[in-house]
C-alpha positions in Angstrom: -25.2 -29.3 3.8 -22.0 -30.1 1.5 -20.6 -26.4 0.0 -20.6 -26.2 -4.1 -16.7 -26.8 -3.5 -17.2 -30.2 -2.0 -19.9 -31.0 -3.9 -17.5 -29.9 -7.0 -14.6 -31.8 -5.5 -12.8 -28.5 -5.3 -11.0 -26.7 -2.4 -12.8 -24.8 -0.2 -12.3 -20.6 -1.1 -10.5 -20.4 2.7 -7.8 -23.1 1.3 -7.2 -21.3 -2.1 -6.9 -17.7 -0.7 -5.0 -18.8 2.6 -6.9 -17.6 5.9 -6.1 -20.4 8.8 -3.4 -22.3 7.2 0.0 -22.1 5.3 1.0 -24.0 2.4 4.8 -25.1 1.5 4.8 -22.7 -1.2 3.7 -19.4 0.8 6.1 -21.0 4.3 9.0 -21.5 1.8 8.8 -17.8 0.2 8.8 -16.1 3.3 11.7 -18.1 4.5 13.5 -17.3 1.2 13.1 -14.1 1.7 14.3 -13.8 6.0 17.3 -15.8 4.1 18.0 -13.0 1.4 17.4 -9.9 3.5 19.2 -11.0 7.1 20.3 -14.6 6.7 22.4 -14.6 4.2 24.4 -11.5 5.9 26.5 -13.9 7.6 27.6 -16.1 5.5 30.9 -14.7 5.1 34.2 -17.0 5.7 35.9 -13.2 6.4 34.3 -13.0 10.2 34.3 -16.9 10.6 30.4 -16.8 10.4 30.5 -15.2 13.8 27.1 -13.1 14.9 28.8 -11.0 16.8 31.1 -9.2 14.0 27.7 -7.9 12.7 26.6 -5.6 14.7 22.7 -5.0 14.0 22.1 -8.8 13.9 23.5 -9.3 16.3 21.2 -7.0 18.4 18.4 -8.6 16.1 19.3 -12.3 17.7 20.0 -11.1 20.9 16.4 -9.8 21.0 15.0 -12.8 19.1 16.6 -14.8 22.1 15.3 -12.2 25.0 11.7 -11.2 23.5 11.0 -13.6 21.6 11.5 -17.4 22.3 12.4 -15.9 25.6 15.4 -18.3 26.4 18.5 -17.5 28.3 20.9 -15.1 26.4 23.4 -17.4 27.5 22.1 -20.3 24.9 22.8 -17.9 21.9 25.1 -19.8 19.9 27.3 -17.3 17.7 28.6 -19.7 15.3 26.3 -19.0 12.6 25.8 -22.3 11.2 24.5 -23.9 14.3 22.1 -21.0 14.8 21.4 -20.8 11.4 19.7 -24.3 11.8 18.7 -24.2 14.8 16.4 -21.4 13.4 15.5 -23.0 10.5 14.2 -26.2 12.1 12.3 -24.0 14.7 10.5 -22.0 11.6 9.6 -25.0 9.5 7.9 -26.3 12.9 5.5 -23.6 13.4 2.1 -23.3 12.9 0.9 -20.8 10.4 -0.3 -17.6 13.0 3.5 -18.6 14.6 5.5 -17.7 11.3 3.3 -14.8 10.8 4.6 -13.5 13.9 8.3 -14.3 13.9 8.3 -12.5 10.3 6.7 -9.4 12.0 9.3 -9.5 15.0 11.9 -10.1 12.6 10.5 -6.6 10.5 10.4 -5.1 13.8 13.2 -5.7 15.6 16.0 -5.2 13.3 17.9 -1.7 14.3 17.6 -0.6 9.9 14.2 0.6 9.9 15.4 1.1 5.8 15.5 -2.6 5.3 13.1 -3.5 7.7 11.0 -1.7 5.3 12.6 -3.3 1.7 11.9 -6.6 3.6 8.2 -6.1 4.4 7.5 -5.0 1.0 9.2 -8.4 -0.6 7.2 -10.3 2.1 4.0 -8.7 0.6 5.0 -9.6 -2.9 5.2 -13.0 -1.9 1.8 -13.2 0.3 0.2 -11.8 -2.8 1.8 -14.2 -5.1 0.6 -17.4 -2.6 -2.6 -16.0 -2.1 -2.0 -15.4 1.5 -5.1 -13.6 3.4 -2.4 -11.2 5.4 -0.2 -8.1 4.2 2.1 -6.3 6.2 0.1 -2.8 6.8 2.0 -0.2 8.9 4.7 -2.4 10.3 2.0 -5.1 11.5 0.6 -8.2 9.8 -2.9 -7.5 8.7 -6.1 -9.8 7.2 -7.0 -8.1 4.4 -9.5 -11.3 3.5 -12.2 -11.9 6.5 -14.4 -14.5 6.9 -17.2 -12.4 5.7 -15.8 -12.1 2.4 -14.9 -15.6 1.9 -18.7 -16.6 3.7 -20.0 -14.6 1.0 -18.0 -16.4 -2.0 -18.6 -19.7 -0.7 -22.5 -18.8 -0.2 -22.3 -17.3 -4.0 -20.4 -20.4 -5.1 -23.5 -22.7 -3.7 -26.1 -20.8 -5.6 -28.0 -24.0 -7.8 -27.7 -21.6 -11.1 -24.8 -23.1 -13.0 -24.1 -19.8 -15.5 -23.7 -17.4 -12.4 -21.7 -20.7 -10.5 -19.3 -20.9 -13.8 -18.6 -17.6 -14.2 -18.0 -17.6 -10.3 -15.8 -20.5 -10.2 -13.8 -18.9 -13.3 -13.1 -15.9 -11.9 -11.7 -17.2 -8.4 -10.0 -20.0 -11.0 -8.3 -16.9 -12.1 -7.4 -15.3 -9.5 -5.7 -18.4 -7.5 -3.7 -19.2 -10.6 -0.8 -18.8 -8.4 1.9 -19.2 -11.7 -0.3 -16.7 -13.9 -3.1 -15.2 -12.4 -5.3 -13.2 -14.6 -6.8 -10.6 -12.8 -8.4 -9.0 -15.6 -10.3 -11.2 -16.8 -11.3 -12.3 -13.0 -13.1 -9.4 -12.8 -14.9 -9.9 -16.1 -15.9 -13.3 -15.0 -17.4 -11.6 -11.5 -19.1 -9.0 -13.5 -20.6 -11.8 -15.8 -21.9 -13.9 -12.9 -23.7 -10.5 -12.1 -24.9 -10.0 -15.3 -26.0 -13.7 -15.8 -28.3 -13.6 -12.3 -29.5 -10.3 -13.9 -31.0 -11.8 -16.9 -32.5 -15.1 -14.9 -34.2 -12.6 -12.5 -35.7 -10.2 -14.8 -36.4 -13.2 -18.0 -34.3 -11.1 -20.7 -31.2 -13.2 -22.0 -30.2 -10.6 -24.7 -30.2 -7.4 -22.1 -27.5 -5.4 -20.7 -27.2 -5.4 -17.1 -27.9 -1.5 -16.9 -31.2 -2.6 -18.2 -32.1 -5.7 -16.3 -31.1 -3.4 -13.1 -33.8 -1.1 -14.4 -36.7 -4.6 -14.8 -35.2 -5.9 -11.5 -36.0 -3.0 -9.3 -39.3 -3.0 -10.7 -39.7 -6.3 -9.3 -37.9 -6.8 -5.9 -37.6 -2.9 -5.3 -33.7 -3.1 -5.0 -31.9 -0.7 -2.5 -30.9 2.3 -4.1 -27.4 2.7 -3.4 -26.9 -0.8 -4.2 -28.6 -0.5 -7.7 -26.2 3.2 -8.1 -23.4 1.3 -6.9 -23.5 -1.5 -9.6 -24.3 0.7 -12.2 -21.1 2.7 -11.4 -18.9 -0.3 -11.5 -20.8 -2.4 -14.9 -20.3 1.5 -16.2 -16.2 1.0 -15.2 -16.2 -2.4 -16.8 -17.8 -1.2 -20.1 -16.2 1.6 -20.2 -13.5 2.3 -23.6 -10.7 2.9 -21.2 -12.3 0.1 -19.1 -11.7 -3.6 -18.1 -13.7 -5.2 -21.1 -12.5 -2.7 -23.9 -8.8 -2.2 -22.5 -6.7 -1.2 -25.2 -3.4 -2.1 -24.2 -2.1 -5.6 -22.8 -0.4 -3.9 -19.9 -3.0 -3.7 -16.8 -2.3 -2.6 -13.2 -4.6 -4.1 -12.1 -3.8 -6.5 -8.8 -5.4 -9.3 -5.9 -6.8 -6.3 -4.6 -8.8 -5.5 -7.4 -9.7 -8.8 -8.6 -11.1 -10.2 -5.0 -12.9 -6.9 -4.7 -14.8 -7.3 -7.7 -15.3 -11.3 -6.5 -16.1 -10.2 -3.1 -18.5 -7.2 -4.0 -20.1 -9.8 -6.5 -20.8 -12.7 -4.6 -22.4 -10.1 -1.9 -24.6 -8.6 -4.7 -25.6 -12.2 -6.2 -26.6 -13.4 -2.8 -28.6 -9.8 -2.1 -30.7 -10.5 -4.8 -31.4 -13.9 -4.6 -32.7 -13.0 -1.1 -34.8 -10.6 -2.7 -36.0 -12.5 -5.4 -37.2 -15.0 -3.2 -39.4 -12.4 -0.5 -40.7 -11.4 -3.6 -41.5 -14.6 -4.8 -39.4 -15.1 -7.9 -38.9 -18.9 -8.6 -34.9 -19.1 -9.8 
């Protein structure tokens, strides 16, 4: 059965927030940013572009040539320019899990633990920015999007109720808006798809979803924690200080935040359509 995304003619949620492959945009920032925290290093006319008047990269390439590609040390060209592309035509021929390792090498293996650190940190600003499913976490490259979550999206997506699908679709619209995301109001579009299931289930269009909680337990005897947990966060949304009354423009609110609240959504929508339906609820 086709997903709401190919139905839609949209891209699948594992191409927009990118889990098993790399875009030019997301390959291209990371080598930007190997370019302005070791590359560019030796670009000086001073040592003749030589490696070997740099001392920690040079020890970087040595290791990149003995525990990495795992070549003879003898091959290490130290004319910078030839290694330079011989480098850069190597990177922009791996696969996706291949640059995610030579970036963690790289972060690993240069003797400045200082700007090892600085570089990491950039890297994470751009994998945020492309909508990459990886963060640096303690020195290593980590998913911080599984296929769970994004299952649990895509099931949410597929749900035949266009308000909850809208608001759905909106709020990862939002969020993949790689030029201006909008995090806020991505979580007020997953909060809304919530709220909109709410009302469907328990037949009251003009209620709060505190109060259609209270109808819907009634009916499908939802889990306790579950109903204590969604309270908590509509309570965080509504709240004066909160993401739907905010009263200032400036938010720190990040990815993070936003594909938790699409995530822990999506989960919540497709919990109680389960539930509706042993309980016989015709949506």
């Amino acid at each position: 059965m086709e997903s709401f995304s190919q139905r839609k003619g949209l891209k699948p949620v594992k191409s927009v927030i990118q889990v098993d492959s790399m875009d030019e945009d997301l390959r291209n920032g990371l080598w930007n940013t190997l370019f302005l925290f070791y590359w560019d290093l030796l670009n000086s006319k001073k040592y003749g572009y030589l490696i070997s008047y740099y001392e920690e990269m040079n020890i970087l390439f040595k290791r990149l040539w003995h525990l990495y590609f795992k070549w003879p040390l003898d091959t290490l060209d130290d004319y910078w320019p030839i290694t330079h592309k011989q480098i850069k035509d190597i990177f922009f021929n791996f696969t996706w899990d291949e640059v995610y390792s030579f970036i963690a090498f790289v972060a690993n293996n240069h003797p400045d633990d200082d700007w090892n650190s600085k570089f990491m940190d950039a890297c994470n600003e751009v994998l945020e920015r492309e909508l990459s499913a990886y963060r640096f976490v303690g020195g290593v490259i980590t998913q911080i999007t599984s296929e769970e979550e994004i299952n649990e999206i895509e099931e949410a997506l597929d749900i035949p109720l266009k308000p909850v699908s809208n608001h759905l679709k909106t709020a990862l619209d939002l969020l993949a808006n790689r030029k201006s995301p909008d995090y806020r109001n991505s979580i007020k579009e997953s909060i809304s798809a919530v709220e909109s299931i709410c009302k469907i289930i328990a037949g009251k269009d003009k209620a709060t979803l505190g109060n259609t909680l209270k109808v819907i337990d009634k009916k499908v005897e939802l889990h306790p924690a579950l109903k204590k947990a969604f309270e908590s966060l509509y309570g965080y949304t509504s709240d004066a200080d909160g993401i739907r009354h905010a009263l200032m423009d400036k938010s720190n609110l990040d990815f993070e935040d936003a594909k938790f609240m699409l995530v822990s959504c999506s989960a919540f929508i497709n919990y109680l359509v389960v539930k509706s339906s042993k309980a016989g609820i015709k949506l």
